[in-house]
C-alpha positions as CSV (number, residue, x, y, z in Angstrom):
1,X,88.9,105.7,161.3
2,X,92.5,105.8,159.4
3,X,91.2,108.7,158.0
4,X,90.1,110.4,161.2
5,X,93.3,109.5,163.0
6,X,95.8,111.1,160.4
7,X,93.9,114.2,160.4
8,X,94.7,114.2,164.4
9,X,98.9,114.2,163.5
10,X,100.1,117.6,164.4
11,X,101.6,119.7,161.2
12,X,104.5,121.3,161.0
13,X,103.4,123.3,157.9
14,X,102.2,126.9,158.1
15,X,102.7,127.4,161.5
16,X,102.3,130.9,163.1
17,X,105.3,132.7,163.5
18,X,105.3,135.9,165.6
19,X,103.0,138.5,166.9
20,X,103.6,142.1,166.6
21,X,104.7,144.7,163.6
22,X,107.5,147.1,165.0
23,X,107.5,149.4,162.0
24,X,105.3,152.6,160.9
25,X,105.2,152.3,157.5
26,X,103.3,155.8,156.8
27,X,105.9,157.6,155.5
28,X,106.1,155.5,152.2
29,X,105.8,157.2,149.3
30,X,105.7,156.4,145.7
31,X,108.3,158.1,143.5
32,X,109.6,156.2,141.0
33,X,108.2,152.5,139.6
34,X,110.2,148.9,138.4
35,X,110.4,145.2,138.2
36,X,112.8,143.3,139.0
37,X,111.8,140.1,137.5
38,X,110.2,139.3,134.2
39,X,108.0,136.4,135.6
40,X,104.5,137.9,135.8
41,X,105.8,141.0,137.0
42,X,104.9,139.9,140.8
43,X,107.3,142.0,142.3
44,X,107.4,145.1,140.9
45,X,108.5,147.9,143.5
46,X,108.2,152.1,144.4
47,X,110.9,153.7,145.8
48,X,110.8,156.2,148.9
49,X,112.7,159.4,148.6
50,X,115.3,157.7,150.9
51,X,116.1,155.5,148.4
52,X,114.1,152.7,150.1
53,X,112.5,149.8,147.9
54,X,108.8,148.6,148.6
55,X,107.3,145.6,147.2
56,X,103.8,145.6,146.2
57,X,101.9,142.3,144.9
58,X,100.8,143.3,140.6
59,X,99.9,140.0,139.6
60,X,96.6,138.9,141.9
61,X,93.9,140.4,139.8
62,X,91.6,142.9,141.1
63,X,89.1,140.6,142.4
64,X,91.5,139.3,144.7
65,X,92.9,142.2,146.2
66,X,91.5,143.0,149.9
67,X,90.0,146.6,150.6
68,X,89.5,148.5,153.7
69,X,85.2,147.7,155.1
70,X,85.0,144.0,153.0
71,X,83.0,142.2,154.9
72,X,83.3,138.5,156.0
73,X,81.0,135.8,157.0
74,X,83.3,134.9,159.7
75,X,86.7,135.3,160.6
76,X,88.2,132.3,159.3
77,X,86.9,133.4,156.0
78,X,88.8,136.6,155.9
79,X,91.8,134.5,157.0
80,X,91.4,132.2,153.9
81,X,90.9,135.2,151.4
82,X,94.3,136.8,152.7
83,X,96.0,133.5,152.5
84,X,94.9,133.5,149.0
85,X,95.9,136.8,148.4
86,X,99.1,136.2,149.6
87,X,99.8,132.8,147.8
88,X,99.2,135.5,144.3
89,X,101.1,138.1,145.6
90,X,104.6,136.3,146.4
91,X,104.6,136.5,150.5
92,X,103.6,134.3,153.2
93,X,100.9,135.0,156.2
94,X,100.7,134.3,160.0
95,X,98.3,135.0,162.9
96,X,99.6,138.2,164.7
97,X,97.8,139.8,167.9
98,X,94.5,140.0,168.4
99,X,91.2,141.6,171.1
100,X,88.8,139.4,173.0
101,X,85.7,140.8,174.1
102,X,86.0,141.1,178.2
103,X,82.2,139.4,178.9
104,X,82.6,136.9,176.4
105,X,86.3,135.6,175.7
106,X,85.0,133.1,172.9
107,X,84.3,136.3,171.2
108,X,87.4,138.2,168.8
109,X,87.0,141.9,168.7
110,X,90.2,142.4,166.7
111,X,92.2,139.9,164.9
112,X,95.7,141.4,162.7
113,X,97.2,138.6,160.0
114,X,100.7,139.8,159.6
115,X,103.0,139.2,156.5
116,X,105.8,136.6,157.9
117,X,108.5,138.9,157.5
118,X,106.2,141.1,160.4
119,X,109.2,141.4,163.3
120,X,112.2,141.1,162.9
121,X,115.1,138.0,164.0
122,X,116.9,137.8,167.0
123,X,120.7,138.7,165.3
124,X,123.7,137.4,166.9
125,X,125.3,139.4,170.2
126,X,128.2,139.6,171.7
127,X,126.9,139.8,175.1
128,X,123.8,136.9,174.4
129,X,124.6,133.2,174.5
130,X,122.1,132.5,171.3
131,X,122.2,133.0,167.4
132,X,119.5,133.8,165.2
133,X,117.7,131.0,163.9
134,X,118.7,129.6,160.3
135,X,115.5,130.1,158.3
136,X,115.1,130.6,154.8
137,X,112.9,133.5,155.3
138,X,113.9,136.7,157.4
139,X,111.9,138.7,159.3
140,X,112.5,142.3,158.3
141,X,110.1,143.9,160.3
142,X,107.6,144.7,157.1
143,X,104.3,146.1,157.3
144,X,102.0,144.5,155.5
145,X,98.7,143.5,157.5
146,X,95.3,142.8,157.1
147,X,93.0,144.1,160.4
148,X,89.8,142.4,160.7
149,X,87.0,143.8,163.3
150,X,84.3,141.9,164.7
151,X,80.8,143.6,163.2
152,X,78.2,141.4,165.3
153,X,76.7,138.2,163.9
154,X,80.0,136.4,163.5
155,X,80.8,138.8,160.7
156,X,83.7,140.9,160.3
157,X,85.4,143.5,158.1
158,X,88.5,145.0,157.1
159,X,89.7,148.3,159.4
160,X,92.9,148.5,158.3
161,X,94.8,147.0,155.0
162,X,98.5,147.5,154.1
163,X,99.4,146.3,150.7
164,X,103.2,147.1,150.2
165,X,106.4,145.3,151.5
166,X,109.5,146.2,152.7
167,X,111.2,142.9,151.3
168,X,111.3,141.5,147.6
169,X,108.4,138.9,147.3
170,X,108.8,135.3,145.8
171,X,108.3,134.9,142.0
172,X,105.6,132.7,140.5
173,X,108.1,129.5,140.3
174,X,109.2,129.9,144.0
175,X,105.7,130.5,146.0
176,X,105.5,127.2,146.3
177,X,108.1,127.5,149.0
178,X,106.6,129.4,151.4
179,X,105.5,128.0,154.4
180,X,102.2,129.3,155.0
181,X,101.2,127.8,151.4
182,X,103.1,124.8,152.3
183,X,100.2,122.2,154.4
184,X,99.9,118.5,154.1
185,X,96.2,118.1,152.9
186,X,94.0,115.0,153.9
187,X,94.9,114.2,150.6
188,X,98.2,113.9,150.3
189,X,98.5,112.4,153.7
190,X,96.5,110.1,152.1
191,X,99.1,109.1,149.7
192,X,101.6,109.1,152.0
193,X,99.9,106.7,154.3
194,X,99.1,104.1,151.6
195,X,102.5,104.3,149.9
196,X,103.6,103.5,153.5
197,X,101.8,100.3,153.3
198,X,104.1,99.0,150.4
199,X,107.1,100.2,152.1
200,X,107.4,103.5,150.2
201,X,109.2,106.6,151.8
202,X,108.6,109.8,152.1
203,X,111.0,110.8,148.7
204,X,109.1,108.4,146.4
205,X,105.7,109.2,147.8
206,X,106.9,113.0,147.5
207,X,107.5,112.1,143.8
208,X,104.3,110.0,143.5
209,X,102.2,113.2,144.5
210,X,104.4,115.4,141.8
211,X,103.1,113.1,139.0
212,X,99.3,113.1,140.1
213,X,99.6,116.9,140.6
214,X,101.4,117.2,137.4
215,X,104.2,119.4,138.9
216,X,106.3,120.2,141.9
217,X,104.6,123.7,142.5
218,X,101.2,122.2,142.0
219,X,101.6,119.3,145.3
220,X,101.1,122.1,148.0
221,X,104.1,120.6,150.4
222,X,107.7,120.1,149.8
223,X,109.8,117.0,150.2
224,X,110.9,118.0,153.6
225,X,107.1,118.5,154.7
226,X,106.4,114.7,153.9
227,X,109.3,114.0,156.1
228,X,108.1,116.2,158.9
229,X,104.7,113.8,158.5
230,X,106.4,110.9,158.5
231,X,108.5,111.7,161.8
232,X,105.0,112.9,163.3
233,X,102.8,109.8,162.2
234,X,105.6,108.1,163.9
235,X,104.8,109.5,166.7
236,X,101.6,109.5,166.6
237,X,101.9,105.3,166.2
238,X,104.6,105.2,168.7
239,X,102.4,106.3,171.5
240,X,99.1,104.2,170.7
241,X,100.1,101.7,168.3
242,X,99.6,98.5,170.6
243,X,96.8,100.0,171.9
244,X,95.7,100.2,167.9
245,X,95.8,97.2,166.4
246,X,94.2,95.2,170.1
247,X,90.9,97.8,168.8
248,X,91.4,96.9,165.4
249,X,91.0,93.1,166.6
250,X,88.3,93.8,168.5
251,X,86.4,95.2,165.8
252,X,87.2,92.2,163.4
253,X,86.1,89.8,165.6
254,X,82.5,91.8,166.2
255,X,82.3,90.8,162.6
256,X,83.7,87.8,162.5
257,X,83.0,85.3,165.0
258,X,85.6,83.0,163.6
259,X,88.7,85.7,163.6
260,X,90.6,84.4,167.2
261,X,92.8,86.7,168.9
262,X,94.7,87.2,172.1
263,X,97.3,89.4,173.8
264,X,99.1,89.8,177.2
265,X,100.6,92.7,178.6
266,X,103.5,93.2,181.1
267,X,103.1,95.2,184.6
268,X,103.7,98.5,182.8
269,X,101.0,97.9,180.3
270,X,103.1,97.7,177.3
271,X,102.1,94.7,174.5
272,X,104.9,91.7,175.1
273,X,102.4,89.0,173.3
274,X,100.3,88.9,170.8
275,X,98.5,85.8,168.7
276,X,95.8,85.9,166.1
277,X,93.8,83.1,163.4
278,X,91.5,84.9,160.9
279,X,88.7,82.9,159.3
280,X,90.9,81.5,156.5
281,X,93.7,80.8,158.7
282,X,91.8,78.5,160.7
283,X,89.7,76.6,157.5
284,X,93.1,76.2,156.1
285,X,94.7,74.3,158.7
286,X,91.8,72.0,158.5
287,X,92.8,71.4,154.8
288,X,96.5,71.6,154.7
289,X,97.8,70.9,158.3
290,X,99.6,67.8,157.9
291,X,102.7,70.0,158.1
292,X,103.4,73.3,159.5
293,X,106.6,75.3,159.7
294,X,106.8,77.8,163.0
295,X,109.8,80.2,162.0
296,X,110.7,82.9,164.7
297,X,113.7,84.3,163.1
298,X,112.2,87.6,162.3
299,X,113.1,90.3,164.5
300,X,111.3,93.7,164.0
301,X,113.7,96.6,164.2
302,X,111.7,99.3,165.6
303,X,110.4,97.3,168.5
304,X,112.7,94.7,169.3
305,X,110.0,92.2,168.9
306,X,110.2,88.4,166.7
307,X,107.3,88.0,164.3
308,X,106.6,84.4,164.2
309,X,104.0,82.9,161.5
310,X,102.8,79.1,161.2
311,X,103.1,78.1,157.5
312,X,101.9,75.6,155.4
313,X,101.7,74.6,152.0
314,X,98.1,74.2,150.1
315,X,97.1,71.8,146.7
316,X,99.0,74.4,144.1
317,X,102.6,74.1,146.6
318,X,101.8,77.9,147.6
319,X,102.1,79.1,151.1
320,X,99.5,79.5,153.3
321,X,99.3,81.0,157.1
322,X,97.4,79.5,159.6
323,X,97.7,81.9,162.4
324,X,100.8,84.1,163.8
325,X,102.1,85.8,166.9
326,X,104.4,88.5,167.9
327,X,106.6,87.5,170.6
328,X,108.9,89.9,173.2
329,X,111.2,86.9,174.1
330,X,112.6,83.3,172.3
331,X,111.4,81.6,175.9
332,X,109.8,78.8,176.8
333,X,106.9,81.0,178.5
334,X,106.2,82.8,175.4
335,X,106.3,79.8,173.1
336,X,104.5,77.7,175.5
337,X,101.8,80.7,175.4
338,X,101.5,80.9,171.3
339,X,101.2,77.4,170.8
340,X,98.5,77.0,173.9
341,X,96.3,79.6,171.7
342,X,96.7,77.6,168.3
343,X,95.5,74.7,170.0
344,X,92.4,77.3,171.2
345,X,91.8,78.4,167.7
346,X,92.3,75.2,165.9
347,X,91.2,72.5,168.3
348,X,93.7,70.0,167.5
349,X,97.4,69.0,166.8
350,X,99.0,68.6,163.3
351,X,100.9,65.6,162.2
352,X,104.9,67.1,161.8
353,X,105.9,70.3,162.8
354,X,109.4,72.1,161.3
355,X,111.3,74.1,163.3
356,X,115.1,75.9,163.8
357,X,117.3,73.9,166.2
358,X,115.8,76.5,169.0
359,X,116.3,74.3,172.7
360,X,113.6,76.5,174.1
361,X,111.3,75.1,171.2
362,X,112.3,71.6,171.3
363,X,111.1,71.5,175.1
364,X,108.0,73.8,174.5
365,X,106.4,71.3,171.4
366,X,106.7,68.1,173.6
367,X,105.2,69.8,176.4
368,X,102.5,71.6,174.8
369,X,101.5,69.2,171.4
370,X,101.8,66.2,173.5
371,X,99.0,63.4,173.5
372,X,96.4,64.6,175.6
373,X,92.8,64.7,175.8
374,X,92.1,62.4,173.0
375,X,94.8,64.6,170.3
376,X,97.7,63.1,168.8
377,X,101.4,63.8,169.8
378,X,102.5,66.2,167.3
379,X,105.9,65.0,165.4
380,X,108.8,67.7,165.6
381,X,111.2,68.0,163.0
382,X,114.1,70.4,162.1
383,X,114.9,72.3,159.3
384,X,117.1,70.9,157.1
385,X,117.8,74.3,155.5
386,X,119.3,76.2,158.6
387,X,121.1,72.9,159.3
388,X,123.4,73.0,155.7
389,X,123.7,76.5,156.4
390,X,126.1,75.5,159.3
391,X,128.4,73.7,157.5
392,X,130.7,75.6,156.1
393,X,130.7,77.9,159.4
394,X,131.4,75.0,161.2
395,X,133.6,72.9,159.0
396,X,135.4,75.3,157.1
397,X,134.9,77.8,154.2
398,X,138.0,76.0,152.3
399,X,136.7,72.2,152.7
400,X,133.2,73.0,151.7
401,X,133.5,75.0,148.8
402,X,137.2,74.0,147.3
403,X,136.3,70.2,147.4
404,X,133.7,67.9,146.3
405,X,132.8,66.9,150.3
406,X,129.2,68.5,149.7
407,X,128.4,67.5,147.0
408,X,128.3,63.8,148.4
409,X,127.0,64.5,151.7
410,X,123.9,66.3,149.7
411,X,123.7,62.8,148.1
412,X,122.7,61.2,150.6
413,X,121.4,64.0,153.2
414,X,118.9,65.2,150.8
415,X,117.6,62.3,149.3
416,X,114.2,61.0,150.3
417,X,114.5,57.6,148.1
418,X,117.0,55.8,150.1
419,X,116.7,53.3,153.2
420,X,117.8,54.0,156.4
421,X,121.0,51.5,156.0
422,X,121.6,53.2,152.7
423,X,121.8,56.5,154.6
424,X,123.8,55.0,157.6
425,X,126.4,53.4,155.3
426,X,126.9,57.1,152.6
427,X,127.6,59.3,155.8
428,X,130.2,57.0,157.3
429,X,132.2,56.3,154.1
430,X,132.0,60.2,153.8
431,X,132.8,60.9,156.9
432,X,135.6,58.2,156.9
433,X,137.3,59.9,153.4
434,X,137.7,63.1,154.8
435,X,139.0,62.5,158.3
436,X,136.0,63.8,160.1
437,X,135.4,60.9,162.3
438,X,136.6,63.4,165.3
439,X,134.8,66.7,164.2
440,X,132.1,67.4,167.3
441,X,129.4,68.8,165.1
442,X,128.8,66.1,162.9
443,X,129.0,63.8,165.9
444,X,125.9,66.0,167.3
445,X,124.1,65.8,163.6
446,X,124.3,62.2,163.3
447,X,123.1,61.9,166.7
448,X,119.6,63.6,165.9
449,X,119.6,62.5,162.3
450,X,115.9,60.7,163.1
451,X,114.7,64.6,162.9
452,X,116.0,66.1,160.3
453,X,117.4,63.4,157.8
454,X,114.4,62.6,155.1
455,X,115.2,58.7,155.0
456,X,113.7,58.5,158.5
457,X,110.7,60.0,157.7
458,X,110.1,58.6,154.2
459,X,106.4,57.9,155.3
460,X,105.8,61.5,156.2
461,X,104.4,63.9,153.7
462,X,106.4,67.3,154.1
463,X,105.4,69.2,151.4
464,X,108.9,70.6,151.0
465,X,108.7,71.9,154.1
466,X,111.6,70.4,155.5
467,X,114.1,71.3,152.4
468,X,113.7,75.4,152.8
469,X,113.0,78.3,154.8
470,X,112.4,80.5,152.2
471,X,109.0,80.2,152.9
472,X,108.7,81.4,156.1
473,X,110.5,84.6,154.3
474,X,108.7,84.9,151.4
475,X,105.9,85.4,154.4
476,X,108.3,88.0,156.6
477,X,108.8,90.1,153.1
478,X,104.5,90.1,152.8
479,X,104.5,91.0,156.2
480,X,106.8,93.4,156.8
């Protein structure tokens, strides 16, 4: 299906330029024979007797070279031999004009492939409000052309072939800049996409596909055609993307009858929710679900929307994920809808939840984990880790770090070995030696110490959960 879908991502490589030539080239005449570069002698040249240059391609081989009445099996295969031709001789191709057959239009009667240089550029006027296009190649108005004629039974030939150019032509090292020979293969789009996965960009993947093809001029695309792919898969995503992953769900769960999923949409169809358990997820909370962390401090960048994943921590202290969501608000509607369907997939409360110091969370867990039909009221707890992050923001950078007033709050914040008195009696002498019997925040703190301080909970097995977030981001850097 990926496979299917990237082949559908428009490319901006090879493109047809133009349609008509505007120059008779009959009078050419060969006088007088050079080269002008030493690498394979692709452009060597004849001069008019004006004093004119023509290009004509000398390193293709004679098997390669097209000829007035070769026939084709069908037109694309003509179109595919001058391309090759081309890529040889130093000089890129495009579609020009072609005949349809008046009873049948499906039908081509006459079909011209024009060098790229065919026509010429629109040059700056005085009296026009537009400039000529910045390319790297200009049109010149050259001759050079391929006519193919329709022959009956899908076949064609060749009516008319003009070999030389009115333009230098590209030597062997620079071909591999032209755009018709330029063109993002299934292949490399291949590589793109997967480097993608792992957070590779389109300059390293670019560099990835030089060292498989064992050179630059060997990829078949330039570093600014994986950029143009990457902008146009972005696209592509943009548009369907929710619409994506709900059918990749759908699919899982025809599979799997224990993958859970479920998504809401707002009046203009767009995905605001979205909540899912796989197989693992759900045997895993059976196992390990004595205490979960429900981080929703990741906010996607591209969409404006908070990843939030329920962690816990297995046998060998490694993380495991029981389920996550993708959320459009921090509400109590949204929460109240992701923790509604882990009680759907799981069937039943866990012991302690951990949490940020989120109000909208604090309301939504006592409403939706409480005790009711025959569960168990869910214990919320905070997170001791965003809760020392706040101290020196608000207490002061200078009376954190330049005395010792952490290091003996830690000694009894942190420690899950003393008594509640013990506790009670550390934080007021600490308070007490550094004047902070007035400070508002650590009047709020001690207030809801039952919830975050681990001497009330000594009973409670936390699995660390309570000490750090990092694993909630250890879980946002797989993710992401």
């Amino acid at each position: 299906m990926i496979i299917s879908d990237l082949t559908k991502i428009s490319d901006n490589q090879g493109s047809s330029w133009g349609d008509v030539s505007l120059i008779n080239c009959s009078s050419v005449v060969s006088s007088v024979g050079g080269s002008v570069d030493s690498e394979c002698s692709i452009i060597d040249y004849i001069v008019s007797p004006g004093g004119r240059k023509y290009y004509k391609p000398s390193c293709v081989g004679d098997i390669n070279v097209p000829f007035e009445n070769q026939v084709f099996v069908s037109l694309d295969k003509g179109y595919i031999f001058y391309k090759e031709y081309a890529y040889l001789g130093g000089f890129g191709v495009r579609k020009g004009t072609e005949k349809k057959d008046k009873d049948d239009v499906k039908t081509i009667l006459l079909k011209h492939y024009v060098c790229s240089c065919e026509e010429f550029n629109d040059f700056y006027d005085e009296r026009k409000s537009f400039k000529r296009r910045r390319t790297v190649s200009q049109r010149c108005g050259c001759k050079a052309k391929i006519v193919l004629k329709f022959m009956g039974e899908d076949k064609y030939f060749i009516q008319t072939f003009v070999e030389v150019h009115n333009h230098p032509l590209a030597t062997e090292s620079g071909r591999q800049f032209l755009r018709s020979n330029r063109e993002m293969n299934i292949s490399l789009r291949n590589i793109f996409f997967d480097a993608a996965k792992v957070n590779i960009g389109p300059s390293k993947s670019f560099g990835f596909a030089k060292e498989q093809a064992g050179g630059y001029a060997n990829v078949g695309a330039s570093l600014r055609d994986f950029r143009n792919f990457n902008r146009d898969l972005k696209s592509f995503v943009g548009e369907m993307d929710g619409q994506m992953i709900i059918d990749k769900f759908k699919v899982i769960q025809e599979t799997s009858e224990s993958f859970y999923f479920d998504y809401d949409v707002d009046s203009g169809g767009h995905l605001t929710k979205l909540f899912w358990a796989d197989a693992i997820g759900r045997r895993n909370f059976e196992l390990y679900s004595d205490a979960i962390s429900f981080d929703a401090t990741f906010d996607t960048n591209k969409y404006n929307i908070i990843f939030a994943p329920f962690t816990g921590v297995d046998k060998h202290d490694k993380c495991v994920t029981f389920a996550a969501c993708l959320l459009s608000h921090e509400s109590i509607g949204d929460y109240t809808w992701a923790f509604s369907n882990l009680k759907k997939a799981i069937g039943r409360n866990a012991v302690v939840i951990v949490t940020d110091q989120c109000p909208a969370m604090k309301v939504t867990i006592r409403n939706a984990f409480s005790a009711e039909n025959g569960l168990l009221a869910i214990k919320h707890r905070l997170c001791m880790w965003h809760i020392m992050q706040k101290f020196p923001i608000k207490l002061g950078n200078r009376l954190c770090k330049e005395t010792d007033f952490m290091e003996k709050m830690k000694a009894y914040i942190w420690s899950s070995v003393l008594e509640i008195d013990e506790f009670e009696i550390g934080w007021k002498e600490v308070i007490k030696e550094f004047n902070l019997e007035d400070n508002k925040w650590l009047s709020e703190m001690y207030c809801i110490r039952s919830s975050w301080i681990p001497a009330f909970f000594r009973d409670e097995p936390m699995f660390g959960l309570m000490r750090t977030t990092s694993r909630s981001k250890s879980e946002f850097f797989f993710f992401g």
